[in-house]
N, C-alpha and C positions, 0 to 999 in steps of 0.2 A: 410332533416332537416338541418339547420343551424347547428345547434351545432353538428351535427353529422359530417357534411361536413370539418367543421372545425379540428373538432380530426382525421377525416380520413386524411386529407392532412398532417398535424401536421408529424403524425404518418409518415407517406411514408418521409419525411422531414429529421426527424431523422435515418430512416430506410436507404438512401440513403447516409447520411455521412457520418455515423461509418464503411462503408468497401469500401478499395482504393483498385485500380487496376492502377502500375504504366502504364503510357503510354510507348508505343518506343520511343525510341529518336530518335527525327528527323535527318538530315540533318545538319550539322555544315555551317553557314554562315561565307566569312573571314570576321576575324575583323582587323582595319589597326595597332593596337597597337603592340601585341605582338601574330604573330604568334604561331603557334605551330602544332606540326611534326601530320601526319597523322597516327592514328593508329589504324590498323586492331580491328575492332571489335570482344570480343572473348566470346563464347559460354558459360552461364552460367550453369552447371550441379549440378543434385541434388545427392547429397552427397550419399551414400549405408542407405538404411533406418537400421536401429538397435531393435531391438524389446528384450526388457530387461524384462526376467522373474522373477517374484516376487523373491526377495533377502533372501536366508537366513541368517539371522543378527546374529550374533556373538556377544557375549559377551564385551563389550567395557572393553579393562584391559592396564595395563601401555605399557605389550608387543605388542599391536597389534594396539596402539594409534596414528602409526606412517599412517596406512591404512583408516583410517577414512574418510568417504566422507559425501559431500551429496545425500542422497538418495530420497528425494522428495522435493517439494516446493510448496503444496498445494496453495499458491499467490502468483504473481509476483508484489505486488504493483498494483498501477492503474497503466493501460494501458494506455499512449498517445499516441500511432498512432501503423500503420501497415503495411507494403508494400508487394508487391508481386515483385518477382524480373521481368525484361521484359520480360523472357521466361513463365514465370506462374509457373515455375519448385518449387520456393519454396514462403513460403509465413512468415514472419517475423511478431512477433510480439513485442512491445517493452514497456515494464514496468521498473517501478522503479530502480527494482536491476540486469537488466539485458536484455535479449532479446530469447525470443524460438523461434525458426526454425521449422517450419514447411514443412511435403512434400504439394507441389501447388496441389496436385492431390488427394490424400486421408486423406491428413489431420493427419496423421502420425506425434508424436512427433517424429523430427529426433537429434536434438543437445538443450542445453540451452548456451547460450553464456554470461555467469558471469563476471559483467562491476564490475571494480575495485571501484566503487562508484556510489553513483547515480547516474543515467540518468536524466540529466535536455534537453539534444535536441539528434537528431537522422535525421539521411540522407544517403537516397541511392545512389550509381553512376548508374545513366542511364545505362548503361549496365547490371547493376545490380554483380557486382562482388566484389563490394566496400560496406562495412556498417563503417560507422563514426559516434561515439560514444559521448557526449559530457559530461561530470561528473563533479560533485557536487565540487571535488577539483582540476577544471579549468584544466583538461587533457581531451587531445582527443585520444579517441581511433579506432585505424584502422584495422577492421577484414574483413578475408580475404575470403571470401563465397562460396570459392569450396573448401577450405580447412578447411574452419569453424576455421580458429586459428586466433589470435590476432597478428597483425604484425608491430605495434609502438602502443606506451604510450607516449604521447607528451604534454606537457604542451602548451596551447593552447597561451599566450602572452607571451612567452619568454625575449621580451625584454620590456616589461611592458609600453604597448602604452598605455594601459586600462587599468582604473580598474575597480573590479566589476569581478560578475559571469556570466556566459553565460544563452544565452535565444534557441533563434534558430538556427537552422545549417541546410545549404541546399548546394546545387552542382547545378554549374551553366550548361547549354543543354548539353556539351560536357563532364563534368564528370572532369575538367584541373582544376575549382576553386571550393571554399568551401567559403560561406560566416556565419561566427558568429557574432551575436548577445551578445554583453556583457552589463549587468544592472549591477546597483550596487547606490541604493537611484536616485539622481536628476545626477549621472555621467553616460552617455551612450554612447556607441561606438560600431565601428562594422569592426568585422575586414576580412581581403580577405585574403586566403590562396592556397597557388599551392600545389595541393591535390598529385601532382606526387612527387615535391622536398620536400614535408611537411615541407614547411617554411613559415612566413608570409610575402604577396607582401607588404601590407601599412593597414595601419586604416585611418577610417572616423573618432576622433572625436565627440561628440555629435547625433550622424545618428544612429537609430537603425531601426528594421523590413526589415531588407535588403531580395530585393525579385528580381530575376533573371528573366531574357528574359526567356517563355521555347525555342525561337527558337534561338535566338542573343546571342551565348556565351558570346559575350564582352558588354554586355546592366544588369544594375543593376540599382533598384532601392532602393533609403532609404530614410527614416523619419526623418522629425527638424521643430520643431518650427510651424505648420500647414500645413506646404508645402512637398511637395516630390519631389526629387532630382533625374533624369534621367543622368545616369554618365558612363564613361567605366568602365567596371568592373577590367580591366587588371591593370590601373593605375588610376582609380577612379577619371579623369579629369569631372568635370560636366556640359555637355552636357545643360539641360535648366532644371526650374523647375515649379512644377505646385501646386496648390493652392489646398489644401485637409487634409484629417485626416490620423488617421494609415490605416483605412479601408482601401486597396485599391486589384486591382489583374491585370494581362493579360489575354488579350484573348489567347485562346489553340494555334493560327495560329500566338501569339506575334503581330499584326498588331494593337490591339487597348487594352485598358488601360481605364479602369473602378476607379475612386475615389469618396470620401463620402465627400460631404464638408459640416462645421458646422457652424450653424448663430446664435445668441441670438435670431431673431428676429422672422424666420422660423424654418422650422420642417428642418431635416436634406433632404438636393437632393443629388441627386449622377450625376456624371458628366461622360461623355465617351468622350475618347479624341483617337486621331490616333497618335500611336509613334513617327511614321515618321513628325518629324518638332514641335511634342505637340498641333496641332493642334484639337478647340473644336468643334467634331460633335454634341453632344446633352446634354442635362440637364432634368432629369425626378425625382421624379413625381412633381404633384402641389401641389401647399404648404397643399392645406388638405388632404393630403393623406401620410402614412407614413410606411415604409418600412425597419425591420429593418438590411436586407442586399437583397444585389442583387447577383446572379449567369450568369457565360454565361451556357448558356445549346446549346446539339444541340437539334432541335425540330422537327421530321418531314424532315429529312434531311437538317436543315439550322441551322445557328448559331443566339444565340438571347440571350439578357437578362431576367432572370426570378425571382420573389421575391413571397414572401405570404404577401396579405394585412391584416391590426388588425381582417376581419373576417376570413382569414384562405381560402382566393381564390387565386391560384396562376395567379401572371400575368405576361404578356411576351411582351417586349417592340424589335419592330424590330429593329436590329444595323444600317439600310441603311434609313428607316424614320423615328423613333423615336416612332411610331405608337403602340399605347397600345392593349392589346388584353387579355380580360380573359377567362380563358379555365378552363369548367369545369369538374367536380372531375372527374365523368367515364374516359373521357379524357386522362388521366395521370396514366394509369393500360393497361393493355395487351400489344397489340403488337406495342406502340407508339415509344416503345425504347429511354424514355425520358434517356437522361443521360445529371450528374451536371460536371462542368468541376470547376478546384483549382488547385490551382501553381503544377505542373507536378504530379498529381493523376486524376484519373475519378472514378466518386461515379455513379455507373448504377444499376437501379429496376433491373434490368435482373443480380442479382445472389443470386438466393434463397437458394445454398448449405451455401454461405458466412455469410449470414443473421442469418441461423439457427446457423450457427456453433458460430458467437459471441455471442448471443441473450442466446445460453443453456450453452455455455461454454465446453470446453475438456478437460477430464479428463482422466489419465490410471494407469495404474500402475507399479510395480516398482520403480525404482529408476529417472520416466520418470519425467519431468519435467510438474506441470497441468497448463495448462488456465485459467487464472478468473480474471477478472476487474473488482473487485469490490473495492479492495487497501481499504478499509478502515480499522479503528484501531481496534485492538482484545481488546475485553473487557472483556473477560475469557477464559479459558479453563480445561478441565478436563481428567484424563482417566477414562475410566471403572473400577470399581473392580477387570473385570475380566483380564482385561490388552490388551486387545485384540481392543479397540475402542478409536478415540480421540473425543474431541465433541469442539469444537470451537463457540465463539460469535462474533460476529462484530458489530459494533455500524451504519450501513448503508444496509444490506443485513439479511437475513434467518441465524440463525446459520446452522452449519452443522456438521454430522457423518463420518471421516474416518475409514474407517477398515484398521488395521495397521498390519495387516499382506498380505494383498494386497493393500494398498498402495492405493484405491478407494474412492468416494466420494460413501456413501451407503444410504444417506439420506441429505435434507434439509429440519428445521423447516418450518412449514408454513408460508408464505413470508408475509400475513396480522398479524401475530403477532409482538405486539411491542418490542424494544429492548430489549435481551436477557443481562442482567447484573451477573447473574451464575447460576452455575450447583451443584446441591448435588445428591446424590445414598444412598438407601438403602443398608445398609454393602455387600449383597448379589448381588448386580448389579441388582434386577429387578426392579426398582423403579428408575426412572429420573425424578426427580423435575427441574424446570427452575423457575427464579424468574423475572417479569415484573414487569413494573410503578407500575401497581396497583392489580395482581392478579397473582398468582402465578398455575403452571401448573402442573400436575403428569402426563407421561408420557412412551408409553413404549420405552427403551433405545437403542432395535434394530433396529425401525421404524421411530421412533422420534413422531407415532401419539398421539395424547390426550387422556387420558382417564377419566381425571377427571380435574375438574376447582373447586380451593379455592377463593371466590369469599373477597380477603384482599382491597378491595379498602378503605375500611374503613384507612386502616393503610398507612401513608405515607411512601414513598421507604423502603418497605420491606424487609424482609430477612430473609430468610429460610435452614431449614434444617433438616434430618428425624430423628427423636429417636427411636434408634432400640428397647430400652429397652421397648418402652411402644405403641413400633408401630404407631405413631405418627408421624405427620406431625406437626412443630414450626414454625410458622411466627412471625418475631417481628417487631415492627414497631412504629408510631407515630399517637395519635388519637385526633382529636381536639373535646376538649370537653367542653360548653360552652366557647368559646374562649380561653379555655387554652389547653395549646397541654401533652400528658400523653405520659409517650412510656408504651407498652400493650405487654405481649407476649402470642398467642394467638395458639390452640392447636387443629388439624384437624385431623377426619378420615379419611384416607386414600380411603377405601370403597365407602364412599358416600358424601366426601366431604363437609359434615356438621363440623362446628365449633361445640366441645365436651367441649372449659373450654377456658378462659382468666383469665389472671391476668394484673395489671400493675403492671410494675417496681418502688421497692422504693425507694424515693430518688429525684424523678423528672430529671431521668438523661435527655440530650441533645442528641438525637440522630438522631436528620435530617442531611444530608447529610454524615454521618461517616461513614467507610468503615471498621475499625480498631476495630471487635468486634471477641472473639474467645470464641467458646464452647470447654470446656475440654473432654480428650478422652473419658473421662467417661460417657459423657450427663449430668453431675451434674450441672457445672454449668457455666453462662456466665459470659467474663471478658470485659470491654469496658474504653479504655486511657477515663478519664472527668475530667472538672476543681480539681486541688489542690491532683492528684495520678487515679491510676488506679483503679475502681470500679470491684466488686465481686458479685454476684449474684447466689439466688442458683434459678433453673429453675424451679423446681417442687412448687415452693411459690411466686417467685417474690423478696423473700424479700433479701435486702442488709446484705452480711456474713462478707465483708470485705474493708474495703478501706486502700489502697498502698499507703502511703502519699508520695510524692517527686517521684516520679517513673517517669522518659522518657517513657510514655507508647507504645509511636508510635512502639517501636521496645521489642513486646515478642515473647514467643515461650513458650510453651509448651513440657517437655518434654515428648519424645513417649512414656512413661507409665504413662503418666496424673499424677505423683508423685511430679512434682515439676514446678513451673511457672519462669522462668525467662527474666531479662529486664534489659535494661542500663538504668541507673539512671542518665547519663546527666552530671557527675561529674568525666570521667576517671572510672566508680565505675559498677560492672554487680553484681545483686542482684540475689539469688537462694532465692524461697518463698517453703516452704511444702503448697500441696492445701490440705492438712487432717486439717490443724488448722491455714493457711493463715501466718504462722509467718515465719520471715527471717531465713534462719537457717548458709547462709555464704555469702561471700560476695569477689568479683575478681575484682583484677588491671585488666581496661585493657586500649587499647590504646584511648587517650582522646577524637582523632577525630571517636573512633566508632561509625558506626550509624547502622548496620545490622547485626544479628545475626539470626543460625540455626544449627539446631542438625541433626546428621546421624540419620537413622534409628534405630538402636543397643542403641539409647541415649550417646553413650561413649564416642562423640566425638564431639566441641564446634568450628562451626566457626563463627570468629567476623570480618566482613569487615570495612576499615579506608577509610576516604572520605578526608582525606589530603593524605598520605604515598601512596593512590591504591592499597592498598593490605589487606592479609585476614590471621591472626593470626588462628591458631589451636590449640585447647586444649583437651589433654586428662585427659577425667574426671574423669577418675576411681584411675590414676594415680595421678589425681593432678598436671598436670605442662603442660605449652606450648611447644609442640613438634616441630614448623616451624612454618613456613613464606611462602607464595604462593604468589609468585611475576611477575603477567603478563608482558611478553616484551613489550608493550606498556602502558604507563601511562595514563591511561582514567578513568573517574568515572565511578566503580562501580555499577553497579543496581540492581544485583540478583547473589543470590549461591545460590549452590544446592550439596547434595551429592549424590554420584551414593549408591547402595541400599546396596554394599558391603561397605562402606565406605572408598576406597580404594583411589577415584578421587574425587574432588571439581571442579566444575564445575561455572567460573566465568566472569558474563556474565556484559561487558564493554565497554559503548563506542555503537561499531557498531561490536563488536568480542567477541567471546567465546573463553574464555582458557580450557583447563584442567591440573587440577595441578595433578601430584600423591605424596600423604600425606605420602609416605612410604621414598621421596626423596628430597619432594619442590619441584621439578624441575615440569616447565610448558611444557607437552610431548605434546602440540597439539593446536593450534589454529587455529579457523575458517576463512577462507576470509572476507574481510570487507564485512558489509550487507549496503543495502542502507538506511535502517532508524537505529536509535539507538533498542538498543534489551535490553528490561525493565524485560524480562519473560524469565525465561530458567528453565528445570526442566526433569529428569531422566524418563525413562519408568521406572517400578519395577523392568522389570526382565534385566533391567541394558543393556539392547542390542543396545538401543541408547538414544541419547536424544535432544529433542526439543526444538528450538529456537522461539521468538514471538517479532516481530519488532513491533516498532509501526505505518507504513506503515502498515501494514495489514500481513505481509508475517509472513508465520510459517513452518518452513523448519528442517525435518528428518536428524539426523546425526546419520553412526554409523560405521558399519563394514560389509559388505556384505561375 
């Protein structure tokens, strides 16, 4: 069948890119420019594997703050690429915040290699003993692969030829240069680096996509203006140029050079040209035919170009006649040993350990560092009751179950359900509600399977949560009712998942798209920021108890004995409400630029975070007076506190760093390394042993005390 034919190849398509296998470096050609000394090729070795048994975590306390690590990193961000070093000994993986090593052979997490900032490009030396790092704030980093340690931090334009952040980084056959890629709007440049003396030889200038001979150390090529420029790499003198897009590559043997050229008038051709002189052997396809890249393959023991047509037939154009040829699907399965050739990697059907292992993903435990590209943003998370499980969401992937005392993935939602937006538990931990677009889930919390569906489509973006008091399941939400929209809060068995009672809310509040609604500890009742103060509601009627006239509602809290509601009013001014009778009963200075506020556990103790000053006022309430000041060494915006369960530490999460402050000194006893995306989420385990960070890359990374 066609359309079968089509997805099968599809399939094998993507299946063949996603896993590289560096090639050997060939043969060094001289170049006449700038020699260089021969040097013995040296043996890449894989490092002593390590095998870290689940941690016992320790109490995080001011004394022991100084020991803090991290102990997992359930995502590394999205993954952009992967090498295997040329012996096969290890096999590299490279995401956002960093890069894990793997053993080439069992697949063994062996080290994580934590990049001072993000990873925006990454290149192996041929040899494989060199990983060049390129980050988010224009340093290059040089780690050293039998020793797995970092051996320069180098600001990548020193003497500011370019401006603009970096794109790509690669290493020319020999391993002697490094070429980057710098963007920055409509300014692009590219700069050539001697990878031995880490200095820069020269920039290009306007040239970006800079792509090296794989066989001709001193042959580079770069992008401007439609054309591509064949130049020495050593001192970037230009040789000739030829007429094309970014698209372009060499052949694996460097003898010939494949480019895409673009016409208003035609469908896009691609052109093959021989290096030597720029001269053009062929021009394919015909204009009704369209393709939207081409690979060399080797075929059957010969070199050839190969592409998929719009039905998904792969075709093979010979490099010696130009001669088309399509080969069908059976064809390109068993023992054909199709392999796709890309600037100094080979993507081959022939490695179905590699396949599996990116496709399921690796995970382990302890303090090990896990596998997963799926880098997308957390859009909740929760623990258990019982303290014992984390439950994560992502906005692109399955939510998923870690068990946090082994450090394992023990489950993922099922991958056909739509996005996971949160998580609530029955006080008791047996009950996990998940809430979707339009229907919300019950759940058992050690399996993740379903056991009951609340069929709320009726109600727009939802929101749920259990009433222990009455054994109930709440959804609230938005109903259109002859054209007018009601918000409804609406009241489910658990058991059989029958709707038992609705009410709508009085008052006609707005509640599409709002996030900023809290049920008191009590289940009495809900509170939601709406035009003109903060709206009150009791749950068991619907009907309106109270309105907060003047109230900043974006920022309340509740205190932990449901006795009292409070919130900045926008004015330098934090209100305390009794929820017995809804009235003010006092009212605190605080800092003008406050805009976040939260309470320890105990209630006795008040912190207010400032979004001018970066920093996070303390007050004790019992006493009545501000006790300190919590002042991270770096000045970054603020996004989340948290107190650990003693109320001992504040934990203040900024920027792309976590402080901890101890409340007993002010002093900030420990900050985390920078993460590669900022970190909006940080929040304690209960039993204080560590706590968790949530980028909004994807990553969420264990800290604590082994």
């Amino acid at each position: 069948m066609p359309g079968m034919k089509n997805v099968g190849l599809m399939q094998m398509l993507l299946f063949l890119v996603l896993f590289s296998a560096c090639t050997p470096p060939r043969p060094d050609l001289p170049h006449p420019v700038l020699p260089s000394p021969t040097v013995p090729p040296s043996v890449s070795s894989s490092p002593q594997l390590t095998r870290f048994p689940p941690p016992t975590w320790q109490k995080i306390t001011p004394e022991n703050a100084a020991e803090i690590m991290e102990l997992a990193r359930p995502n590394l961000g999205e993954a952009s690429h992967s090498f295997w070093t040329s012996d096969g000994s290890l096999l590299l993986v490279i995401g956002e915040a960093g890069v894990s090593v793997y053993d080439g052979i069992t697949y063994t997490l062996i080290n994580f290699l934590d990049a001072s900032n993000e990873v925006t490009g990454s290149a192996l030396s041929p040899d494989g003993n060199l990983l060049v790092l390129a980050t988010s704030r224009d340093n290059l980093e040089f780690w050293d692969l039998e020793t797995l340690e970092r051996t320069d931090l180098l600001p990548i334009d020193p003497l500011h030829w370019c401006s603009g952040s970096q794109g790509r980084v690669s290493f020319n056959s020999s391993g002697k240069l490094l070429a980057i890629e710098m963007l920055y709007g409509r300014e692009y440049c590219t700069l050539v680096w001697d990878s031995e003396l880490r200095g820069v030889l020269h920039a290009i200038p306007g040239h970006i996509r800079p792509l090296f001979s794989p066989t001709e150390p001193n042959l580079l090529a770069t992008y401007f203006d439609n054309n591509i420029y064949m130049r020495g790499a050593y001192d970037g003198e230009v040789l000739y140029y030829l007429p094309g897009s970014i698209d372009y590559q060499f052949s694996p043997d460097g003898d010939l050079f494949v480019t895409r050229e673009t016409s208003e008038e035609q469908r896009d051709r691609f052109a093959l040209w021989e290096v030597e002189g720029g001269v053009l052997r062929h021009t394919f396809p015909d204009r009704n035919e369209y393709f939207p890249s081409v690979y060399f393959v080797d075929w059957q023991g010969r070199t050839a170009l190969a592409g998929f047509d719009t039905d998904g037939v792969l075709i093979l154009w010979d490099l010696n006649t130009g001669t088309l040829q399509k080969i069908p699907e059976q064809d390109i399965s068993g023992e054909n040993n199709f392999t796709l050739h890309t600037h100094q990697n080979t993507f081959t059907s022939q490695a179905p350990a590699a396949l599996h292992l990116w496709l399921t993903g690796m995970r382990s435990s302890g303090n090990e560092v896990v596998l997963s590209d799926h880098g997308g943003w957390v859009t909740t998370f929760a623990f258990h009751p019982d303290q014992s499980k984390l439950f994560i969401a992502y906005d692109n992937q399955p939510a998923e179950i870690y068990n946090l005392i082994s450090g394992m993935l023990e489950a993922q939602i099922e991958k056909h359900i739509k996005l996971t937006s949160s998580f609530a538990f029955s006080p008791d931990g047996g009950v996990l509600l998940t809430e979707h677009d339009d229907f919300v889930l019950l759940r058992d919390p050690f399996s993740g399977t379903t056991l009951q569906r609340f069929n709320s489509g009726f109600l727009f973006d939802p929101r749920v949560s259990y009433l222990d008091a009455t054994n109930q399941v709440l959804i609230f939400g938005e109903e259109k009712n002859e054209n007018l929209w009601e918000a409804r809060l609406t009241f489910w068995d658990p058991g059989s998942g029958e709707m038992q009672d609705t009410r709508v809310l009085e008052g006609k509040p707005d509640l599409h798209g709002r996030r900023n609604f809290w049920i008191s500890p009590d289940e009495r009742f809900l509170v939601s920021s709406q035009t003109g103060g903060v709206w009150i509601w009791e749950i068991s009627s619907g009907q309106r108890v109270a309105l907060l006239q003047h109230m900043y509602g974006k920022f309340l809290t509740f205190a932990p004995n449901g006795e009292h509601l409070l919130g900045l009013l926008g004015d330098g001014t934090l209100a305390i409400w009794d929820t017995g009778n809804w009235q003010q009963i006092s009212q605190l200075n605080v800092p003008e630029d406050a805009f976040l506020i939260t309470m320890n556990p105990e209630g006795n103790l008040l912190a207010v975070a400032t979004s001018l000053a970066d920093n996070v006022v303390v007050r004790d309430m019992e006493n009545s007076e501000w006790i300190g000041t919590c002042q991270p060494e770096v000045h970054n915006i603020i996004r989340e506190i948290a107190f650990d369960p003693d109320g001992r530490l504040l934990a203040i999460a900024h920027d792309n760093h976590i402080a901890l402050c101890d409340l007993a000194t002010q002093e900030i006893i420990y900050e985390t390394p920078g993460q590669a995306d900022w970190i909006p989420q940080v929040a304690f385990h209960p039993t204080g042993r560590f706590f968790l960070s949530i980028s909004w890359g994807g990553t969420t990374s264990y800290w604590g005390v082994p």
